[in-house]
VEXPARO-198468 format. One record per residue (C-alpha): residue in three letters; x, y, z. Coordinates in steps of 0.05 Angstrom, whole numbers, plus 5000, padded with zeros to 4 digits. Layout:
<rec residu="Ala" u="X" v="Y" w="Z"/>
...
end
This chain:
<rec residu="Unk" u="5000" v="5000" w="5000"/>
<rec residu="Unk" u="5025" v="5066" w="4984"/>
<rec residu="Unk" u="5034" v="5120" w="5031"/>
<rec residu="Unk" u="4980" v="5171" w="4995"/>
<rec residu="Unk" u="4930" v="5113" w="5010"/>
<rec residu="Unk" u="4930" v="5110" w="5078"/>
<rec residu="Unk" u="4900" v="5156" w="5075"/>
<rec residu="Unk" u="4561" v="5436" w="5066"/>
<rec residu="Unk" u="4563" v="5491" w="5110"/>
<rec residu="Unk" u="4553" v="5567" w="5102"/>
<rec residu="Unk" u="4611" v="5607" w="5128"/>
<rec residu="Unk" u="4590" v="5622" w="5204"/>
<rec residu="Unk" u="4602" v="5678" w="5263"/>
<rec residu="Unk" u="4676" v="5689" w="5285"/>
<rec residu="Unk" u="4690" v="5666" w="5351"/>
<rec residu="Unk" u="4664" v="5716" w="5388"/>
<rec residu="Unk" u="4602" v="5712" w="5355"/>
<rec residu="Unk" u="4609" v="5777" w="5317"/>
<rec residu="Unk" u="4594" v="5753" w="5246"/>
<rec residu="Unk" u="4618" v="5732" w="5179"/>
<rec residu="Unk" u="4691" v="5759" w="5157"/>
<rec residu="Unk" u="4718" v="5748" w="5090"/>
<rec residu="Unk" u="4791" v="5738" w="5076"/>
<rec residu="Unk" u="4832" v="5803" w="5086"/>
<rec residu="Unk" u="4896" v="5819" w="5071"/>
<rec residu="Unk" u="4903" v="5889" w="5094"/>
<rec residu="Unk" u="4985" v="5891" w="5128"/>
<rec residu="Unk" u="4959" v="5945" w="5178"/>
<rec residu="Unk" u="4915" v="5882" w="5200"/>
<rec residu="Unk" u="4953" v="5863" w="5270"/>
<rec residu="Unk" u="4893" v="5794" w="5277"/>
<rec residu="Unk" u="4909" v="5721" w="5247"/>
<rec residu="Unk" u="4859" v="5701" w="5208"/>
<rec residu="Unk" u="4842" v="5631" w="5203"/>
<rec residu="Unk" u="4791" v="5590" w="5165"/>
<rec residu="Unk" u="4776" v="5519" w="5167"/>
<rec residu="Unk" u="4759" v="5488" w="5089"/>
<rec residu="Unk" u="4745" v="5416" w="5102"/>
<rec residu="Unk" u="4782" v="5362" w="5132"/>
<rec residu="Unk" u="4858" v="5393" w="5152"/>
<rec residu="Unk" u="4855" v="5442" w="5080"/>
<rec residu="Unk" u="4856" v="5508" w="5129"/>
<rec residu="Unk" u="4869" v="5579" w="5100"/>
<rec residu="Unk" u="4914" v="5624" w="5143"/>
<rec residu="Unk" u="4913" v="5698" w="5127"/>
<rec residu="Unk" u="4981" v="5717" w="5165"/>
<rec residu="Unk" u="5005" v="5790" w="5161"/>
<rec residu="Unk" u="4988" v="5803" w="5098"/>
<rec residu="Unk" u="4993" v="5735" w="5058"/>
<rec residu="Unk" u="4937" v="5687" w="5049"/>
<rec residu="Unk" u="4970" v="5607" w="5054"/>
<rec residu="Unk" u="4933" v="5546" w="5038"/>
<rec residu="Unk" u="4952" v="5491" w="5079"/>
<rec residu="Unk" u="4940" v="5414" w="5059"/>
<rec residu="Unk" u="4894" v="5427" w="5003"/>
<rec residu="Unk" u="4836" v="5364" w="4994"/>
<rec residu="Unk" u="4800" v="5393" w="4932"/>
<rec residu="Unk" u="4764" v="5336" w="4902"/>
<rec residu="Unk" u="4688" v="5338" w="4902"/>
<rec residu="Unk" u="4652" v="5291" w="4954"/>
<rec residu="Unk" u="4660" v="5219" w="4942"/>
<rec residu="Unk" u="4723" v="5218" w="4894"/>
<rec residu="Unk" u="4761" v="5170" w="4918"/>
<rec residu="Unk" u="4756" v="5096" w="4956"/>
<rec residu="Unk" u="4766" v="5095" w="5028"/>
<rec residu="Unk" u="4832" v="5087" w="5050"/>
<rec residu="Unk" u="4849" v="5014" w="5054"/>
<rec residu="Unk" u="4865" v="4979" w="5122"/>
<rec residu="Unk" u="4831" v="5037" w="5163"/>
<rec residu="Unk" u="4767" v="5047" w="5195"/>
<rec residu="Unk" u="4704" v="5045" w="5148"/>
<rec residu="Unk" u="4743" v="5042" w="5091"/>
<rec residu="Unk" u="4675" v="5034" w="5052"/>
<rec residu="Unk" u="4666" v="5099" w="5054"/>
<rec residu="Unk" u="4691" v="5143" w="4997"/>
<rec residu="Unk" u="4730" v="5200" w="5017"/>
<rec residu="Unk" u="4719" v="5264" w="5018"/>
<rec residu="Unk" u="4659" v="5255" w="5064"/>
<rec residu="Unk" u="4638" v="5324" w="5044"/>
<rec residu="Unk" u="4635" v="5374" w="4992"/>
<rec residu="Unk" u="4669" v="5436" w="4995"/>
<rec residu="Unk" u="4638" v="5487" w="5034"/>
<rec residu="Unk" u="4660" v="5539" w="4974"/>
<rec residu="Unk" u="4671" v="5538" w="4908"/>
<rec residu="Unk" u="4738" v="5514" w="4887"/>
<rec residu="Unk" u="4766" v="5578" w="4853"/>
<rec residu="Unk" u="4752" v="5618" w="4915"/>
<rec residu="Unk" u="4792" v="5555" w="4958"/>
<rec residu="Unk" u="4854" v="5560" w="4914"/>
<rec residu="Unk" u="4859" v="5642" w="4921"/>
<rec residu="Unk" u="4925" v="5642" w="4959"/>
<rec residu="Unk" u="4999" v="5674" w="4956"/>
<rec residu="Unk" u="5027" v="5612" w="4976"/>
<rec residu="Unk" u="5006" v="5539" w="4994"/>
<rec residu="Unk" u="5040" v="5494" w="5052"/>
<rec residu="Unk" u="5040" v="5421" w="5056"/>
<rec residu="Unk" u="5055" v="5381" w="5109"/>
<rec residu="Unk" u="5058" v="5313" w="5081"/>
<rec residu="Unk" u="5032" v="5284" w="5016"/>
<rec residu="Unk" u="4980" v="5242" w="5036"/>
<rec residu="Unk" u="4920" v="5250" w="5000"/>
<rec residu="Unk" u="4876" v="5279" w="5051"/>
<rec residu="Unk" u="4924" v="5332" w="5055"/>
<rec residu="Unk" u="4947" v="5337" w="4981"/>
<rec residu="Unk" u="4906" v="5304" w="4928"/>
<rec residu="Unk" u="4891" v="5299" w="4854"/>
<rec residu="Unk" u="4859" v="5354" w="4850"/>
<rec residu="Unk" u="4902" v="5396" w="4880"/>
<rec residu="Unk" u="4963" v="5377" w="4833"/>
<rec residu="Unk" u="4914" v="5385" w="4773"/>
<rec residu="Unk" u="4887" v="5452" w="4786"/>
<rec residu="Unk" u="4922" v="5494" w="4830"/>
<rec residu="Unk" u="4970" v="5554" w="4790"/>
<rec residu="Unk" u="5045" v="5512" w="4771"/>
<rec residu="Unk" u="5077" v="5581" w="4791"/>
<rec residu="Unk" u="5045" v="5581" w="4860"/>
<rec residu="Unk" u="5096" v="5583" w="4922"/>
<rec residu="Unk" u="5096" v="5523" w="4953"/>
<rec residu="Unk" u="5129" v="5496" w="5023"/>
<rec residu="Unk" u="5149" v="5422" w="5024"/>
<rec residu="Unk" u="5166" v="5386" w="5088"/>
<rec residu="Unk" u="5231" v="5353" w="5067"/>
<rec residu="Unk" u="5271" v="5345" w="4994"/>
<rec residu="Unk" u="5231" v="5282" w="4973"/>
<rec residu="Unk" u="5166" v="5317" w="4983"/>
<rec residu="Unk" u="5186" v="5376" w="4940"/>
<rec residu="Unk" u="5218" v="5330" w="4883"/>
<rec residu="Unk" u="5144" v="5297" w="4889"/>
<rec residu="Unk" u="5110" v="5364" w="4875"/>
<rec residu="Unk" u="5167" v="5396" w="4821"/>
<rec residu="Unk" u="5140" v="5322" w="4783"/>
<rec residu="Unk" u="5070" v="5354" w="4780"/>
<rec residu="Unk" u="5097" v="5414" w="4739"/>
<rec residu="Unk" u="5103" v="5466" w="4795"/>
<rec residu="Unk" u="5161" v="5513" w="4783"/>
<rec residu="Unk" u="5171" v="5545" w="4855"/>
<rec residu="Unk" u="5173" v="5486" w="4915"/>
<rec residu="Unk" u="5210" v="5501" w="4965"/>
<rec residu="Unk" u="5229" v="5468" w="5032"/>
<rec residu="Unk" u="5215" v="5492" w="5101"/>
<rec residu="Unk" u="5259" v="5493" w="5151"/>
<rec residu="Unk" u="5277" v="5531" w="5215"/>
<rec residu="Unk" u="5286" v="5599" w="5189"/>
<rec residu="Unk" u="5250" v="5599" w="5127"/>
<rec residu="Unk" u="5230" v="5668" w="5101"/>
<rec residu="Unk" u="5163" v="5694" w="5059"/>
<rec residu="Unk" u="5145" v="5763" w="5052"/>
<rec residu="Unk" u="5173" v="5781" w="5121"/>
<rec residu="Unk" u="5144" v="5728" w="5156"/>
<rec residu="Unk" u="5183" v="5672" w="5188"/>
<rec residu="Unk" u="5160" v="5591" w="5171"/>
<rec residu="Unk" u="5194" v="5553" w="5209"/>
<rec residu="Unk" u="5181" v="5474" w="5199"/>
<rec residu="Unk" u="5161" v="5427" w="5268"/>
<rec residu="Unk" u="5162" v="5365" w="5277"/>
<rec residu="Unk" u="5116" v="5302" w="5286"/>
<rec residu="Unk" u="5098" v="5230" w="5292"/>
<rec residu="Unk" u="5038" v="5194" w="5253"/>
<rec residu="Unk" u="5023" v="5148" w="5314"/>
<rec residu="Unk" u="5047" v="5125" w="5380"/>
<rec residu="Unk" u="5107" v="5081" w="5372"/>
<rec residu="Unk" u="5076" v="5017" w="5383"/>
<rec residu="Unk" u="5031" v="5033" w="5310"/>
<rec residu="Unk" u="5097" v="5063" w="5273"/>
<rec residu="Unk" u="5131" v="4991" w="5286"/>
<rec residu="Unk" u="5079" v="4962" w="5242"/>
<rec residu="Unk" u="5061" v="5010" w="5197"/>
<rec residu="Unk" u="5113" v="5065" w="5204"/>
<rec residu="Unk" u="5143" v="5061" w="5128"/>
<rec residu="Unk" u="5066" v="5069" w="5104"/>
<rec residu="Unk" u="5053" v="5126" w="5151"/>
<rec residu="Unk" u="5120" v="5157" w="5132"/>
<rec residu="Unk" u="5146" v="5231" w="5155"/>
<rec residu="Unk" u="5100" v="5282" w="5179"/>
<rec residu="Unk" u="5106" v="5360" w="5202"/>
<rec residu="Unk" u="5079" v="5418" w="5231"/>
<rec residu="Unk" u="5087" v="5489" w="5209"/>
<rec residu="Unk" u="5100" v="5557" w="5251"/>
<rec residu="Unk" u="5089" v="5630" w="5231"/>
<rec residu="Unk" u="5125" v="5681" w="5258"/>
<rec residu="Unk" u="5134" v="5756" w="5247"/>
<rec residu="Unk" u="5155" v="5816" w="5301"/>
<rec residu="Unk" u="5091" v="5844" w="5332"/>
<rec residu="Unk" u="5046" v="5792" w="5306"/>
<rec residu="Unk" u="5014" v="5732" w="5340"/>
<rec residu="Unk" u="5050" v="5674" w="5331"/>
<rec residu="Unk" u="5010" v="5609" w="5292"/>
<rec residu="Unk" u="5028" v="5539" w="5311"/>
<rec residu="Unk" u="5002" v="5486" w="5254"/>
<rec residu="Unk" u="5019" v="5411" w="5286"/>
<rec residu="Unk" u="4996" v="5362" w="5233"/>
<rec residu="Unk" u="4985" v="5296" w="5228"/>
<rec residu="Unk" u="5014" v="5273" w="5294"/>
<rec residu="Unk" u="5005" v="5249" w="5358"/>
<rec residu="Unk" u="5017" v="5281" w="5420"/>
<rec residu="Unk" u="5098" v="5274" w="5432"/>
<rec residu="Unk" u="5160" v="5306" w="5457"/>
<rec residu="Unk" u="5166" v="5330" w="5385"/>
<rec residu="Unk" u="5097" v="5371" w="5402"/>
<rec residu="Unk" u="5106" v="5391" w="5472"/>
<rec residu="Unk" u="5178" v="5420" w="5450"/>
<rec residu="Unk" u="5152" v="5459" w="5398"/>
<rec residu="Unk" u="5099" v="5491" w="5448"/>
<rec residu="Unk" u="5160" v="5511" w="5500"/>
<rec residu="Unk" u="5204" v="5536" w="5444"/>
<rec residu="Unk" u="5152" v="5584" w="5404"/>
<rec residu="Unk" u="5100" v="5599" w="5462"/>
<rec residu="Unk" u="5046" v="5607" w="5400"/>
<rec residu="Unk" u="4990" v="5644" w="5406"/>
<rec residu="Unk" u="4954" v="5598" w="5359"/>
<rec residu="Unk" u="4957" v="5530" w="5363"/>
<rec residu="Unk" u="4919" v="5490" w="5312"/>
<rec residu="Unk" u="4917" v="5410" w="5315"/>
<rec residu="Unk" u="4893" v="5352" w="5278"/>
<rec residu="Unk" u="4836" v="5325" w="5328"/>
<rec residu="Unk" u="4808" v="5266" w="5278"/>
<rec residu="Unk" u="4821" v="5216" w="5322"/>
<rec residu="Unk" u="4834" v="5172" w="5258"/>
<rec residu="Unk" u="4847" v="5098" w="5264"/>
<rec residu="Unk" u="4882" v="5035" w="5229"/>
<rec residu="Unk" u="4838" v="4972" w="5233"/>
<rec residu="Unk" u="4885" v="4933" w="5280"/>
<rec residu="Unk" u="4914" v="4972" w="5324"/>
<rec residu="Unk" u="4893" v="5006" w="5390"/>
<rec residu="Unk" u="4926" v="5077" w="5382"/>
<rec residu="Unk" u="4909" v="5136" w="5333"/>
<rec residu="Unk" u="4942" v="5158" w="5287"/>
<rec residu="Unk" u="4931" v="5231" w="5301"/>
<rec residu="Unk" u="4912" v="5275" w="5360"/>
<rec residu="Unk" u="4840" v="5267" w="5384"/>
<rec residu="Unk" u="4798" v="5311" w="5453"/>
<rec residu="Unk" u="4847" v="5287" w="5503"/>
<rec residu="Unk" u="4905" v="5321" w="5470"/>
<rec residu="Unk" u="4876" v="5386" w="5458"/>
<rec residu="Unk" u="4858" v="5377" w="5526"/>
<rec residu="Unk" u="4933" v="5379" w="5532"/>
<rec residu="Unk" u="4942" v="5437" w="5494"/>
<rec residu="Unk" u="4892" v="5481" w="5526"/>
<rec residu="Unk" u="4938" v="5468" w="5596"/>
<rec residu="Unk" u="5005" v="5474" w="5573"/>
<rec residu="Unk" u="4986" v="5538" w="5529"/>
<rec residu="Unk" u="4946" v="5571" w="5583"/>
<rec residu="Unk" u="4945" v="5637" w="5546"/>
<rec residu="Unk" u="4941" v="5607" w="5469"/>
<rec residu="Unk" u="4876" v="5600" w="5432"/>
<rec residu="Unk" u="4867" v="5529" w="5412"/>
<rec residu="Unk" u="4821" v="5493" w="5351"/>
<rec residu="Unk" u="4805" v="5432" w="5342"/>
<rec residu="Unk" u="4812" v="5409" w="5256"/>
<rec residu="Unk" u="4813" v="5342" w="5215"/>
<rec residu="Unk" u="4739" v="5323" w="5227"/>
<rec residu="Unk" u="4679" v="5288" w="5187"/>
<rec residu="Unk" u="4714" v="5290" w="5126"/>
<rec residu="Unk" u="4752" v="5222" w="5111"/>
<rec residu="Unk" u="4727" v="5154" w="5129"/>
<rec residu="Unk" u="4786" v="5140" w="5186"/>
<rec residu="Unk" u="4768" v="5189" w="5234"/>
<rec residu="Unk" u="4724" v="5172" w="5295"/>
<rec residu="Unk" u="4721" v="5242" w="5328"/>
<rec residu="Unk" u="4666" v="5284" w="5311"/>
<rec residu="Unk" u="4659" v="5361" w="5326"/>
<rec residu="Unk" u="4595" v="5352" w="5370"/>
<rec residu="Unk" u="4638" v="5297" w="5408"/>
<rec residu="Unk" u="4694" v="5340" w="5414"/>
<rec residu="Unk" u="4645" v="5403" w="5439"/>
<rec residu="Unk" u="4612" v="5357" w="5487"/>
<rec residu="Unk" u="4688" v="5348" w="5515"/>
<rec residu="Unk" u="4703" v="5420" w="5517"/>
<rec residu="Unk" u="4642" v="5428" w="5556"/>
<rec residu="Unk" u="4649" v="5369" w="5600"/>
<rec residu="Unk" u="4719" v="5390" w="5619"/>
<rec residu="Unk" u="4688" v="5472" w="5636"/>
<rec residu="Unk" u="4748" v="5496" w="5572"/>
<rec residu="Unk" u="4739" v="5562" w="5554"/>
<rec residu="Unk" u="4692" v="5566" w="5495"/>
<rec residu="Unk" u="4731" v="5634" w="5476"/>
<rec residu="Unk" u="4798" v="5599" w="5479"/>
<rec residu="Unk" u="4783" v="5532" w="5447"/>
<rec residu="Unk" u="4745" v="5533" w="5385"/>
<rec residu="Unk" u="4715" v="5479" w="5342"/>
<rec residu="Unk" u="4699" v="5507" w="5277"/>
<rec residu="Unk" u="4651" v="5476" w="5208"/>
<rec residu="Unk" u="4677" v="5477" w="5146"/>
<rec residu="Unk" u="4683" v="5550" w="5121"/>
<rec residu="Unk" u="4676" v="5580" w="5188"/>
<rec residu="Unk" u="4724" v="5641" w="5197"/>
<rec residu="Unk" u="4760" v="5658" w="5257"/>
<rec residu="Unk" u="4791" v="5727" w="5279"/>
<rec residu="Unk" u="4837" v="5729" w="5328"/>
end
C-alpha cells in the first residue's frame, strides 16, 4: 500500500460571535485570520499573505476509502466543499505538510497555478511536487522566510510508537508548520501527529498564540492507538498553552476518523474549557483572532 492511501456549511460567526469575515489581507491588519475548508485544508491569512495549507480539493466521494483503516467503505471526501473551488485555491502561497491524499490530492496537483509558492516538508516531498509541473517548491525549515514572515518547519509522529513499528514506512514523515513575524501573533500548525515530545517541545520553544491541531482521532483497523491527536490532547494543549487559543481540525471528512465536532464540543464542555479559547469550527467558518 502506498503511503498517499492510507489515507456543506455556510461560512459562520467568528468566535466571538460577531459575524461573517471574509479573507483580508490588509498589512495594517495586527489579527490572524484563520479559516477551516474541510478536513485539515485550512486557510491562514498571516500579516498580509493568504497560505493554503494541505489542500483536499476533490468533490465529495472521489476517491475509495483508505484501505486497512476504519470504514474504509466509505469514499472520501465525506463532504463537499463548503465553497467553490476557485475561491479555495485564492492564495499567495500553499503549505503542505505531508503528501497524503487527505492533505494533498489529485485535484490539488491538477488545478492549483504551477507558479504558485509552495512549502514542502523535506527534499523528497518537493521533488514529488516539482513532478507535477510546479516551478517554485520550496522546503521549510527553521528559518524559512516569505514576505517578512518567518516559517519555520516542526516536527511530528503519525502514531504512537507501538503503530509506527507496524506501519511506520506506510505512515512515513509528517510535520507541523510555525508563523512568525515581530509584533504579530504567533500560529502553531501541528499536523498529522500524535501528542509527543516533538509537540510539547515545539509549544515551549515558540509559546504560539495559535495552536491548531489535527483532532480526527483517525484509526488503522488493528491497532489500539490513533494515528493523530484526538479531545484528550487538545485537552493537553489548552493546559500547557494557558494563554494560546486552541482549535480543534481534521473532522467528518475522511472515512478513518472517529472524532466528531459535536463529540469533541461535548468534551470542551464536560471539561468547563473556555469556549473563547478553544474553538471547534465547520467547514468555512472564519476565525479572527
Amino acid at each position: 500500500m502506498n503511503p498517499s492511501d492510507l489515507f456543506h456549511t455556510p461560512l459562520a460567526a467568528d468566535a466571538l460571535g460577531a459575524g461573517t469575515h471574509k479573507a483580508e489581507t490588509s498589512t495594517t491588519d495586527q489579527t490572524v485570520q484563520v479559516q477551516q475548508i474541510r478536513n485539515a485544508t485550512l486557510k491562514v491569512t498571516y500579516a498580509g499573505a493568504t497560505y493554503l495549507i494541505d489542500p483536499l480539493l476533490a468533490e465529495k466521494g472521489a476517491y475509495p476509502g483508505f484501505a486497512g483503516t476504519c470504514n474504509s467503505h466509505l469514499r472520501n471526501p465525506l463532504v463537499e466543499l463548503p465553497l467553490p473551488l476557485e475561491e479555495v485555491m485564492k492564495a499567495d502561497a500553499v503549505i503542505v505538510t505531508h503528501t497524503h491524499l487527505d492533505h494533498w490530492d489529485d485535484v490539488a496537483r491538477q488545478r492549483l497555478p504551477k507558479g504558485v509558492p509552495i512549502f514542502a516538508q523535506d527534499e523528497q516531498d518537493a521533488a514529488s511536487i516539482r513532478q507535477d509541473g510546479f516551478t517554485d517548491v520550496r522546503v521549510l525549515g527553521e528559518h524559512t522566510m516569505f514576505n517578512g514572515t518567518r516559517l519555520s518547519k516542526t516536527g511530528g509522529q503519525h502514531g504512537d510508537d507501538k503503530t509506527m513499528v507496524v506501519a511506520g514506512k506506510l505512515l512515513g514523515s509528517v510535520s507541523g508548520v510555525v508563523f512568525q513575524r515581530p509584533g504579530r501573533k504567533t500560529v502553531y500548525v501541528a499536523g498529522d501527529t500524535v501528542w509527543n515530545q516533538q509537540v510539547e517541545d515545539a509549544l515551549k520553544q515558540y509559546m504560539p498564540d495559535v495552536i491548531i491541531l489535527n483532532t480526527g482521532y483517525a484509526r488503522i483497523e488493528g491497532l489500539e492507538g490513533a494515528i493523530i491527536m484526538g479531545k484528550e490532547d487538545l485537552s493537553r494543549a489548552y493546559q500547557a498553552a494557558p494563554r494560546a487559543t486552541v482549535i480543534g481540525t481534521h473532522m467528518e471528512a475522511v472515512n478513518h476518523g472517529m472524532q466528531t465536532r459535536q463529540e469533541l464540543r461535548d468534551f470542551i464542555a464536560e471539561k468547563g474549557m473556555d469556549p473563547q479559547r478553544v474553538l471547534v469550527p465547520a467547514d468555512g467558518e472564519t476565525y479572527r483572532l
